[in-house]
C-alpha positions in Angstrom: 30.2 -3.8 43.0 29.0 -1.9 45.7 25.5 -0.7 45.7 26.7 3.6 45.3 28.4 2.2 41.9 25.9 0.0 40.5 23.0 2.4 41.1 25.5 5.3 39.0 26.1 2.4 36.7 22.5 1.6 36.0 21.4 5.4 35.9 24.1 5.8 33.1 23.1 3.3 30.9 19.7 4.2 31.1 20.4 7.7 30.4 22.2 6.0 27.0 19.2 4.5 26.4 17.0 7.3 26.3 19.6 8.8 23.7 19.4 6.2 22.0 16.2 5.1 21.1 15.0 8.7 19.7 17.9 9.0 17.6 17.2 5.2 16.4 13.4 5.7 16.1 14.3 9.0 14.1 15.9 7.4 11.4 13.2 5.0 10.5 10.4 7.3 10.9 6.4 6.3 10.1 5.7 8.7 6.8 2.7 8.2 4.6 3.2 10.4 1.2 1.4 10.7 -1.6 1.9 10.5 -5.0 0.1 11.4 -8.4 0.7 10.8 -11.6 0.5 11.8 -15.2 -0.6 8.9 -16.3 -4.3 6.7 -16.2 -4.5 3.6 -14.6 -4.7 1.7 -18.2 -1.3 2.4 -18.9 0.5 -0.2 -16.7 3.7 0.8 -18.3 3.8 4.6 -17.0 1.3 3.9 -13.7 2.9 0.8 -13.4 5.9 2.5 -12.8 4.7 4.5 -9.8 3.2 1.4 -8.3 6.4 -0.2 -8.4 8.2 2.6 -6.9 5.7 2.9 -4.4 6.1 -1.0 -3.5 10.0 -0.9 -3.4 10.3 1.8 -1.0 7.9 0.0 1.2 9.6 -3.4 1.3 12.9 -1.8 2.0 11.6 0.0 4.7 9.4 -2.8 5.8 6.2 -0.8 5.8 7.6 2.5 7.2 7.8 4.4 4.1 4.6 4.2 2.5 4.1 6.2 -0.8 0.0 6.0 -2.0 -0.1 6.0 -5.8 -3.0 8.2 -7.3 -3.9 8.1 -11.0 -4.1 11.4 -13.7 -7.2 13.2 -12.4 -8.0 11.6 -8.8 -6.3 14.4 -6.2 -5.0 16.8 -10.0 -5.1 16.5 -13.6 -2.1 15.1 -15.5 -0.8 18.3 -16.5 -1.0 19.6 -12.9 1.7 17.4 -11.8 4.6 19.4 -10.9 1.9 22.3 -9.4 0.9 19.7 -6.8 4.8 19.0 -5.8 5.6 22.5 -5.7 3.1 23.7 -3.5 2.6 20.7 -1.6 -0.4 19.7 -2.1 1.7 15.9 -2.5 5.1 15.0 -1.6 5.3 13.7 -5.1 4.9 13.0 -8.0 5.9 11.2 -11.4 5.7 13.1 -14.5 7.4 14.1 -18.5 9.0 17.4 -17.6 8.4 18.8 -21.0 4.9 19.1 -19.8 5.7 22.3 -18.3 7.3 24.6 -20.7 4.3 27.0 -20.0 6.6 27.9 -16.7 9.7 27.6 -18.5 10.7 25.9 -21.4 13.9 24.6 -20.1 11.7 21.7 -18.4 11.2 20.3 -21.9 15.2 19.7 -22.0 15.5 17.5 -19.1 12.7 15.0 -21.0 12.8 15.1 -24.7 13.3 17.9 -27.1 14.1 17.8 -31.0 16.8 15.8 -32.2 17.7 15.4 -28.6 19.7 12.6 -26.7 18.7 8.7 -27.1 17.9 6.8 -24.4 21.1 5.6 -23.4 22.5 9.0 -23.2 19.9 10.4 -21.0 20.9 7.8 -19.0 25.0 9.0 -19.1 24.1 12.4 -19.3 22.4 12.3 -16.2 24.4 9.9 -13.9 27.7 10.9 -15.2 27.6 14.3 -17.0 25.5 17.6 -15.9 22.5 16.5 -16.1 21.1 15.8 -12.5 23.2 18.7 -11.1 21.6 21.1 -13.5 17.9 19.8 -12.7 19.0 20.1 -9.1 19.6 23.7 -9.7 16.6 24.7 -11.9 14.6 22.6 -10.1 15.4 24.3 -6.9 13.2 27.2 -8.3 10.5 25.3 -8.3 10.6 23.9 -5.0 11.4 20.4 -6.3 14.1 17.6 -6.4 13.7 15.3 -9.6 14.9 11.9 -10.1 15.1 10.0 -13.2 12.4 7.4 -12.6 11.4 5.7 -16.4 12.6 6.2 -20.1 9.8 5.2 -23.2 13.0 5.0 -25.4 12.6 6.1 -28.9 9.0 6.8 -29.6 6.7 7.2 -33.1 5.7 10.0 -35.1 2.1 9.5 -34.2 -1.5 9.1 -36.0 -2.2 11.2 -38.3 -5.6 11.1 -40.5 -4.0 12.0 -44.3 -0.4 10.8 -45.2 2.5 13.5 -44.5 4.4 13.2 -47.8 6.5 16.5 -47.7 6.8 19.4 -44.9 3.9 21.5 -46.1 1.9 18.9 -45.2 1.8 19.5 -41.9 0.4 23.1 -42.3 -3.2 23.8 -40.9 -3.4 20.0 -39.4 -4.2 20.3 -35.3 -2.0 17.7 -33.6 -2.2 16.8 -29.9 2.0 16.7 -29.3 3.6 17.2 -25.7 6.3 19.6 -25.0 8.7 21.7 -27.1 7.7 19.8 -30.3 4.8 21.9 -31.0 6.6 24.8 -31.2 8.8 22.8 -33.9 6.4 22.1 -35.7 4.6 25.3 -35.4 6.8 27.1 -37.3 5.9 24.2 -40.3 1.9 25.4 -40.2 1.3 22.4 -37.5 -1.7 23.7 -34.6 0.1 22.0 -31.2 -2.4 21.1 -28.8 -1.3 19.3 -25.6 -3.8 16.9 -24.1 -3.8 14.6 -21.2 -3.5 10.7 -22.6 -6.7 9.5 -21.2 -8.3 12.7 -23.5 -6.6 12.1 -26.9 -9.2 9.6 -27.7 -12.5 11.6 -27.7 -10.6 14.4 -29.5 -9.7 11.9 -32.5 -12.9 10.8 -32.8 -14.9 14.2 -32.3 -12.4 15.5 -35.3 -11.2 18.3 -32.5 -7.9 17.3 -33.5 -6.3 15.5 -37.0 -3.7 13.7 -35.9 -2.1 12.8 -32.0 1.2 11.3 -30.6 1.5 9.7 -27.5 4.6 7.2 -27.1 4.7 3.9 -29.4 3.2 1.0 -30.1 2.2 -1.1 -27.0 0.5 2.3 -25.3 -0.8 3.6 -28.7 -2.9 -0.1 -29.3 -4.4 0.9 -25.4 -5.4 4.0 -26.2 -7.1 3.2 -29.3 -6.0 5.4 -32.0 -5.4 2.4 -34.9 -9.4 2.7 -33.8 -10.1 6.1 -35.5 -6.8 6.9 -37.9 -4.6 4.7 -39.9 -1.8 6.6 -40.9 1.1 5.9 -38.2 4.5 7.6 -39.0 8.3 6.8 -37.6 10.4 8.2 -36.4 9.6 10.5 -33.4 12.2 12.7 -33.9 10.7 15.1 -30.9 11.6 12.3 -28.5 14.3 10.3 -29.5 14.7 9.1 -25.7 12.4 10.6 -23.5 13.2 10.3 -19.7 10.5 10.5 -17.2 11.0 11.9 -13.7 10.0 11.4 -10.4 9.4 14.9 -8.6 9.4 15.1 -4.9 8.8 18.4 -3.0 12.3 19.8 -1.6 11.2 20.8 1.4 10.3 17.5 1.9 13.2 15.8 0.2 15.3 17.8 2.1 13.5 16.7 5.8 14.0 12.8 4.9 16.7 10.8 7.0 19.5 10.2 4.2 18.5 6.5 4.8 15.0 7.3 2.9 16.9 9.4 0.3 19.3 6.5 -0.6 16.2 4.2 -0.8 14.0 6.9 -3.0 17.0 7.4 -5.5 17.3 3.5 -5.9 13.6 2.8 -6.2 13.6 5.2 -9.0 16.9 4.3 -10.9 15.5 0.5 -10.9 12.3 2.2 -12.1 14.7 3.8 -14.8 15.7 0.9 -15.7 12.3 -1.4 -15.7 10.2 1.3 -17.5 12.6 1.2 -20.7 12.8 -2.6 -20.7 9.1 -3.0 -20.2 8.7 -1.0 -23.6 11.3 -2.9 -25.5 9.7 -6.0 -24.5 6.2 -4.7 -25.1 6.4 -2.9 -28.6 7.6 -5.1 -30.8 4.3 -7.6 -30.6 2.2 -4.9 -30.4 3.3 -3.0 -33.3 2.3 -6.8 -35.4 -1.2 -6.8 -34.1 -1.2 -2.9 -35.1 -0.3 -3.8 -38.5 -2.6 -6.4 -38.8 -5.2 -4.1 -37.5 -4.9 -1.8 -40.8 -2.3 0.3 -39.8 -0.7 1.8 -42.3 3.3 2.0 -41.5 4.8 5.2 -42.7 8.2 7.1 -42.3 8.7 10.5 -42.4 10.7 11.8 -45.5 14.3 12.6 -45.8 12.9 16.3 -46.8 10.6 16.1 -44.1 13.0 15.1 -41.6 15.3 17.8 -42.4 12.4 20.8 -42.6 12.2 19.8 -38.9 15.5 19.9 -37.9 15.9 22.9 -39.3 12.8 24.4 -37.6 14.0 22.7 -34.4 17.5 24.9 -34.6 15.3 27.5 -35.0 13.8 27.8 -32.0 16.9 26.6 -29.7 18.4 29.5 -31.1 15.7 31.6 -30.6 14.9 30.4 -26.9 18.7 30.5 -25.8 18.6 33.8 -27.1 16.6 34.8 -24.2 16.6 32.3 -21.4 20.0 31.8 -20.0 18.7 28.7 -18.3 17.9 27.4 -21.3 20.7 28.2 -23.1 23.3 26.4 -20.4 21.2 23.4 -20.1 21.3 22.7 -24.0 24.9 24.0 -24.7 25.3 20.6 -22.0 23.3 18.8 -23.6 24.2 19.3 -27.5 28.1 19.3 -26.4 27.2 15.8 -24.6 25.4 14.0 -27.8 28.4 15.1 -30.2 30.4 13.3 -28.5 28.3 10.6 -28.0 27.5 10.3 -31.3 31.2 9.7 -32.3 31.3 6.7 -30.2 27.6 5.4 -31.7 28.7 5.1 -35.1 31.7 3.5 -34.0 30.1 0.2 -32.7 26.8 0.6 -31.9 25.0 1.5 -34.8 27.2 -0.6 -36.9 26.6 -3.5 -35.0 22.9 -2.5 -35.1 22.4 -2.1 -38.6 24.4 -5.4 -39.5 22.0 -7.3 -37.2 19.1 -5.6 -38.9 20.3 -6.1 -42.8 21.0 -9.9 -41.3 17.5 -10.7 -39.7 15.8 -9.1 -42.9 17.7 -11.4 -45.1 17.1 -14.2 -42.7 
């Protein structure tokens, strides 16, 4: 090669280079976000879930994508979750949507509402139905992307500090409940109160409040409510299968390499995933040690049961009425369950109930 050549030949692939390496070094950027939670540090369930996230992005990105966890309270309070990601005070955040029905109470639908889906059809309603393209659209007014990160599966009815033996027994009693339950049960006499997990506690035992849900057995024996009040009810029918979220800012979401997007949306569908298991897993001992605590096991009536459903069509009816968001994303979602529920009673709850008729004769 003469020397003219190799000095054009060297230039060029120098020049390729230089193209190169920016593009390369672009796709695997440094970013440090942060992320608060809903949730206390004592609940290694819920935390635990951002932890993990936080530790899977990292390891597939071999340190480059590096997501701080902060609990309920350090950088905002619980309920200030989805504030924080919308006005980017954090790139995210992992919260219950239902949280935020004080902005618009078609949040509540995308976690767990009354007589909503189960766990299993969040799940299908989200990855294979309308569900994630309608939270992409309403949450595109809120300046946020949200990704199903966690699912408590079917939780209780809560502590309450007298027995609930018929509907008007709920009248006049103050209950800390999250979400769009309240309202259902507001129109029964019930005073809804929403408080922060790590508060629900002092408000039992100062008598600020008479009774108080928070998920099921394994976080309810943490939190110390068999502590204070005895009476636990089943089932709770306000959250049948209620899906947590993680919430990222969109502006942010929407500046990551598509490399990092794949990675976030698989770090939170294995969180999906983990979260729901860890409960199953975790419950049923709990729940023994509860009982042999004192608790006193209680379910809610068939009469009670169906006061609340009846109060629960009340205010869907009322609320689609006038919110047309709210009245598209529950049209989806009620459409969705009656179909699932054609195929539950098919197999899986007759499967289920043999199994449970079996192990109680066994």
């Amino acid at each position: 090669m003469k020397r003219r050549q190799f000095l054009t030949a060297m230039g060029a692939g120098a020049a390729a280079t230089a193209i190169a390496a920016p593009a390369i070094a672009q796709s695997s950027p440094t970013l440090k976000w942060r992320l608060t939670a809903s949730w206390p540090k004592s609940l290694d369930t819920l935390y635990g879930t951002c932890e993990l996230i936080s530790k899977y992005v990292s390891d597939a990105t071999d340190g480059k994508f590096q997501i701080q966890v902060f609990a309920a309270g350090e950088i905002v309070p619980g309920l200030q979750v989805l504030d924080a990601v919308q006005n980017g005070t954090v790139e995210l955040g992992h919260s219950a949507q239902y949280y935020y029905i004080g902005k618009d109470p078609t949040w509540a639908l995308f976690c767990a509402v009354p007589f909503g889906l189960n766990a299993r059809q969040q799940n299908a309603w989200f990855y294979h139905a309308d569900g994630q393209k309608l939270i992409d659209d309403f949450g595109a007014k809120f300046n946020t992307k949200c990704l199903l990160a966690g699912n408590t599966g079917c939780q209780m009815g809560g502590w309450f500090n007298k027995e609930i033996k018929e509907p008007g027994d709920f009248k006049g009693l103050k209950m800390r409940i999250g979400g769009w339950a309240g309202k259902t049960l507001g129109k029964l006499g019930l005073v809804a109160q929403q408080i922060a997990g790590g508060d629900i506690y002092p408000a039992l035992e100062k008598g600020t409040i008479d009774a108080a849900e928070w998920v099921g057995p394994y976080d309810d024996e943490k939190l110390g409510f068999y502590k204070i009040v005895k009476f636990y009810y089943y089932p709770g029918w306000w959250e049948g299968g209620t899906a947590n979220h993680l919430l990222i800012n969109l502006a942010k979401w929407n500046e990551l390499p598509k490399g990092y997007k794949s990675i976030l949306e698989a770090a939170a569908a294995a969180c999906n995933v983990q979260q729901q298991a860890d409960y199953d897993a975790k419950n049923p001992q709990a729940l023994k040690r509860l009982v042999a605590n004192g608790t006193q096991l209680r379910p809610f009536t068939q009469a009670t049961m169906e006061a609340c459903l009846k109060a629960s069509n009340e205010v869907n009816a009322e609320t689609s009425a006038s919110n047309p968001d709210y009245k598209k994303v529950l049209d989806s979602m009620q459409a969705f369950r009656r179909d699932e529920y054609l195929w539950w009673q098919v197999a899986e709850y007759g499967y289920d109930s043999f199994m449970i008729r079996s192990g109680a004769k066994g």
